[in-house]
ZAMARGU-4260 file (C-alpha; in steps of 0.2 Angstrom, whole numbers, plus 5000, padded with zeros to 4 digits):
<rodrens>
0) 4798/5164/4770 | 4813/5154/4773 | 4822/5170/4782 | 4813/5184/4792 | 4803/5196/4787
5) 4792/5211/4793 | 4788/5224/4781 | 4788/5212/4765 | 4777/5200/4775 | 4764/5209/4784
10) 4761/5222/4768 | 4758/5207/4757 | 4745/5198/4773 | 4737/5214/4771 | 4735/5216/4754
15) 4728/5200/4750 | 4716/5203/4765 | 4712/5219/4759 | 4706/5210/4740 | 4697/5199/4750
20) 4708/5185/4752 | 4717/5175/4764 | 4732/5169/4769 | 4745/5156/4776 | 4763/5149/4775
25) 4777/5151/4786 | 4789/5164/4794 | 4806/5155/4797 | 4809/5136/4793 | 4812/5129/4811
30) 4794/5119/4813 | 4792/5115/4793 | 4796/5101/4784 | 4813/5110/4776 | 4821/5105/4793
35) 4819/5086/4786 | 4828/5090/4772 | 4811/5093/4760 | 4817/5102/4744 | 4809/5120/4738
40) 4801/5110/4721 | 4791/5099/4735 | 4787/5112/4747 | 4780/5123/4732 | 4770/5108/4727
45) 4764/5104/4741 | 4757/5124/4742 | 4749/5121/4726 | 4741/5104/4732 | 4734/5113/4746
50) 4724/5126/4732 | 4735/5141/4736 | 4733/5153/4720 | 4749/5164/4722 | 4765/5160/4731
55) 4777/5177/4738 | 4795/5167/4745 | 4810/5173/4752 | 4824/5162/4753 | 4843/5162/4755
60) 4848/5156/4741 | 4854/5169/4726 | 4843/5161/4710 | 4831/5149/4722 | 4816/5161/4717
65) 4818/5158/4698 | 4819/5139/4702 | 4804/5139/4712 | 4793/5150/4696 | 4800/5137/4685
70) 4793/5123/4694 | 4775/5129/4700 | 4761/5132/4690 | 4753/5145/4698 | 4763/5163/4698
75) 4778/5165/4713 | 4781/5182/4717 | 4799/5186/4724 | 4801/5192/4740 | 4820/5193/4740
80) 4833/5177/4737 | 4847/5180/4746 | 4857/5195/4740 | 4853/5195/4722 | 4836/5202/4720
85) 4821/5210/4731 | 4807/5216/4715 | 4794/5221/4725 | 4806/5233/4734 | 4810/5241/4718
90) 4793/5244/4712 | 4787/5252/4730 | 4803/5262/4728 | 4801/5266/4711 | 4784/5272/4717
95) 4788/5282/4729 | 4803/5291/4719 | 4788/5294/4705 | 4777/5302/4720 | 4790/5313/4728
100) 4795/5317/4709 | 4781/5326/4703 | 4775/5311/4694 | 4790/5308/4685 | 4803/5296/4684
105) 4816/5304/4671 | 4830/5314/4677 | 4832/5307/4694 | 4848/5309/4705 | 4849/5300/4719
110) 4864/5295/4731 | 4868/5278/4737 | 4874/5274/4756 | 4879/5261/4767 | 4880/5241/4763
115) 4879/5243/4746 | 4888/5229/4739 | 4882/5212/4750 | 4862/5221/4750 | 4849/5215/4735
120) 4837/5232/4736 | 4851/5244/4729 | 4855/5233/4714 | 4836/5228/4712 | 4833/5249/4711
125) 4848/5253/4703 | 4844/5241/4690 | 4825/5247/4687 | 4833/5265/4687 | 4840/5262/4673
130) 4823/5260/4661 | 4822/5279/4663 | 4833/5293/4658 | 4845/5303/4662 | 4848/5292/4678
135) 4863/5299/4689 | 4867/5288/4705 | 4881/5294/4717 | 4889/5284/4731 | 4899/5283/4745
140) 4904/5270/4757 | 4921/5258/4761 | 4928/5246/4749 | 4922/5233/4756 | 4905/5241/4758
145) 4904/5248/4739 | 4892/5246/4723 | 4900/5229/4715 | 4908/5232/4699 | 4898/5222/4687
150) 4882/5230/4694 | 4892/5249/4690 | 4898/5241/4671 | 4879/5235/4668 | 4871/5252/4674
155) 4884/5262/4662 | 4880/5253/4648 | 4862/5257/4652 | 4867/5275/4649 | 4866/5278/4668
160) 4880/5290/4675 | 4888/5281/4689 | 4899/5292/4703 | 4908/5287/4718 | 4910/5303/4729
165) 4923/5304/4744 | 4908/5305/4759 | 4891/5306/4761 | 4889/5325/4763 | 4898/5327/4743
170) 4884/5314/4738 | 4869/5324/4749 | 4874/5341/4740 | 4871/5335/4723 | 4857/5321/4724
175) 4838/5324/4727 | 4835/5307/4737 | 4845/5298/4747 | 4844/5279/4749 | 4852/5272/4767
180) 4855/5254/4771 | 4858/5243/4783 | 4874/5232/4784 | 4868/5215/4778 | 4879/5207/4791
185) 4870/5189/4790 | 4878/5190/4774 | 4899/5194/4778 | 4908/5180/4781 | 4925/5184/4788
190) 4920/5202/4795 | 4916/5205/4814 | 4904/5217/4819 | 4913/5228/4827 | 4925/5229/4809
195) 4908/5234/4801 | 4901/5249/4813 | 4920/5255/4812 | 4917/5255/4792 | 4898/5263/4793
200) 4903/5278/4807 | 4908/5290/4795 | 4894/5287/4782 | 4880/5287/4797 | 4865/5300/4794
205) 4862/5312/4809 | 4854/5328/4809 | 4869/5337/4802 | 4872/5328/4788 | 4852/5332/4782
210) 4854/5350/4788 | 4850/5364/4776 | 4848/5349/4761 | 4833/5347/4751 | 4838/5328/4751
215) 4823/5315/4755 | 4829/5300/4765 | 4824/5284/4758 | 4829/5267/4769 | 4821/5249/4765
220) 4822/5247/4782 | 4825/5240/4795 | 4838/5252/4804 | 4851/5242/4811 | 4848/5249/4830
225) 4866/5245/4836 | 4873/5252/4819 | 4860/5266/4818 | 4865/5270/4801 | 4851/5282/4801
230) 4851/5293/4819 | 4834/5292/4827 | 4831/5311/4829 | 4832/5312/4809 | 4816/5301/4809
235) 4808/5319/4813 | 4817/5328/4802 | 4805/5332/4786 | 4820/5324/4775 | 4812/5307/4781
240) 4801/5299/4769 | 4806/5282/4772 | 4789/5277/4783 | 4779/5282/4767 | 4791/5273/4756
245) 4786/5257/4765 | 4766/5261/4768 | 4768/5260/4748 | 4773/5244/4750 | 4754/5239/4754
250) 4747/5248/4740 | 4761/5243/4726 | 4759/5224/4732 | 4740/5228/4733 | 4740/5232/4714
255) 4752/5218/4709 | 4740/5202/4718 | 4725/5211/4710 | 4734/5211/4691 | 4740/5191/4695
260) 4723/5185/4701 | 4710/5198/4693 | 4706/5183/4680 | 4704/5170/4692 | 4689/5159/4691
265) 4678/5158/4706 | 4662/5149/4710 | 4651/5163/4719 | 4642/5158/4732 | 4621/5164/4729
270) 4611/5160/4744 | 4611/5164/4762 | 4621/5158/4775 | 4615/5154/4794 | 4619/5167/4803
275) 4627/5159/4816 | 4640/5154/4802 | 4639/5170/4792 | 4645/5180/4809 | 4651/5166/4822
280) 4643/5160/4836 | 4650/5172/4847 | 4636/5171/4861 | 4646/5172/4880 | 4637/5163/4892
285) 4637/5174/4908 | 4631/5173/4927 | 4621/5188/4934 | 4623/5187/4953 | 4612/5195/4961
290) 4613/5192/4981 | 4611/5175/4984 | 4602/5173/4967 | 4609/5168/4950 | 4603/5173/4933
295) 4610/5168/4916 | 4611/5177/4901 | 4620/5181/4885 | 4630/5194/4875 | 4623/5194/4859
300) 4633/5199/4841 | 4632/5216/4836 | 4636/5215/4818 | 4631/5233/4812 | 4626/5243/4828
305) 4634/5249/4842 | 4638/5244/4863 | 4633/5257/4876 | 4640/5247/4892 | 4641/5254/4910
310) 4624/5264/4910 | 4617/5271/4925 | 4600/5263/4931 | 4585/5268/4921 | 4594/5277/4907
315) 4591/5264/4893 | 4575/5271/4889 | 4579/5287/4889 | 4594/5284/4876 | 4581/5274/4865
320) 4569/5287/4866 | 4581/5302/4863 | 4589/5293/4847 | 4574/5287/4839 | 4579/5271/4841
325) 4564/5262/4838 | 4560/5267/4822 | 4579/5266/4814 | 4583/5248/4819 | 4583/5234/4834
330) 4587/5236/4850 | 4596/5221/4861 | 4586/5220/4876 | 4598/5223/4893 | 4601/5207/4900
335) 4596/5216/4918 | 4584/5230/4916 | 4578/5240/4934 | 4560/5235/4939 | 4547/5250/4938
340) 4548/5263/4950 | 4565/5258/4955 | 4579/5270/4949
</rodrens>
């Protein structure tokens, strides 16, 4: 990832643990080999030489995605390069549209707001829109802030309807989503950031905007927290779907590593590992003091079972006995149990 990321980064670490993979890389280019000029063909050949299977990358760069696929040979999932494209955003909100939808995909009106010309989520959505029917998207933001015109010419020709409404209530009454963004402003050159929160006041969602509207709120996140295009009491607002929209982002990017690597070969591994490998050798070493006496002893692994710590004196047995224990499993001795007839 040569530019941050925390939704499309963590959702695909977790899916890949979740298959039963693992990970690595790098979050932000400061202490890689990019800072000494090393090119992405080199830095995606050196992934594959260190027996990665699939690469995800973000970069800057409009295009540098396409580039990088071309040169590797095992498959590169885009994570978003620059503001062209962001795939995998489309697909989760394509997903969640389809959920919210009843299941269905065809008919969709949904309204467009905030940065939506210098962003790559609404022309990546917009453009998978369009392989449905009867697609009406409605927009409103500033000049400088609106849907580019090739993007509006391409959809049209697609057969979507295409509508720029005067504010964001015209667009809330005739849509049934609503998809916010944030003000891309790493990507403005020229424009200050007071210039931009002057632009996006009129077009911010609060609670009366959402009022009395069936609308869902849909936002790729994140909010821009000294923008707030998106007022924090309209997270509780039932109109907010835009948490679900990205827990689908595990499950989407879940379902596309599994379809990528389900054909993998593998050598399985038949046999039986030393336990000490198959669970870590985990054992604390730890000093009993008791007056001026010292006793060692160690914490062993508990790998299917559970800790009772803290017990009063005496009450181990008790707790075997009561819970059968004896007969449903091993016990792990206490490392100090009381002597007889002492409580």
């Amino acid at each position: 990832f040569y530019e941050p990321s925390t939704r499309t980064k963590t959702s695909f670490i977790t899916a890949m643990r979740q298959l039963g993979g693992n990970s690595d890389g790098f979050s932000g280019i400061e202490s890689t080999a990019v800072m000494k000029k090393e090119t992405i063909r080199d830095t995606v050949m050196m992934m594959e030489a260190n027996h990665f299977d699939v690469i995800v990358m973000r970069h800057p760069l409009g295009g540098s995605l396409q580039w990088a696929a071309d040169v590797a040979s095992i498959p590169v999932i885009n994570g978003g390069d620059g503001k062209n494209e962001h795939p995998t955003q489309s697909m989760l909100d394509i997903f969640t549209l389809y959920l919210l939808n009843e299941k269905n995909l065809d008919g969709i009106s949904i309204g467009f707001g905030g940065d939506l010309s210098h962003g790559r989520t609404i022309r990546s959505l917009s453009l998978a829109l369009s392989c449905f029917k009867d697609i009406t998207i409605r927009w409103a933001a500033e000049e400088l802030l609106g849907m580019p015109e090739d993007l509006v010419e391409l959809l049209k020709s697609r057969g979507v309807v295409v509508i720029r409404e005067k504010n964001v209530e015209d667009v809330m009454s005739k849509v049934q989503f609503y998809y916010m963004t944030r003000p891309q402003l790493e990507r403005m050159g020229g424009i200050t950031k007071n210039e931009v929160m002057n632009m996006m006041k009129k077009y911010r969602i609060d609670l009366n905007k959402v009022k009395g509207s069936q609308v869902k709120l849909m936002h790729p996140l994140p909010v821009n927290s000294e923008v707030a295009e998106i007022d924090y009491e309209v997270y509780f607002d039932e109109s907010q779907a835009f948490f679900q929209q990205a827990e689908n982002g595990i499950f989407l990017r879940k379902a596309l590593l599994y379809e990528m690597l389900k054909d993998k070969e593998s050598v399985q591994f038949s046999g039986k590992l030393n336990p000490l490998l198959e669970y870590g050798n985990n054992r604390l070493k730890r000093i009993i003091k008791e007056r001026d006496k010292e006793k060692r002893g160690f914490i062993d692994n508990i790998t299917n079972g559970t800790v009772v710590d803290h017990l009063l004196p005496g009450t181990e047995q008790k707790i075997v006995a009561e819970l059968d224990l004896t007969n449903r499993g091993s016990i792990s001795i206490p490392a100090h149990l009381p002597k007889a007839g002492k409580s």
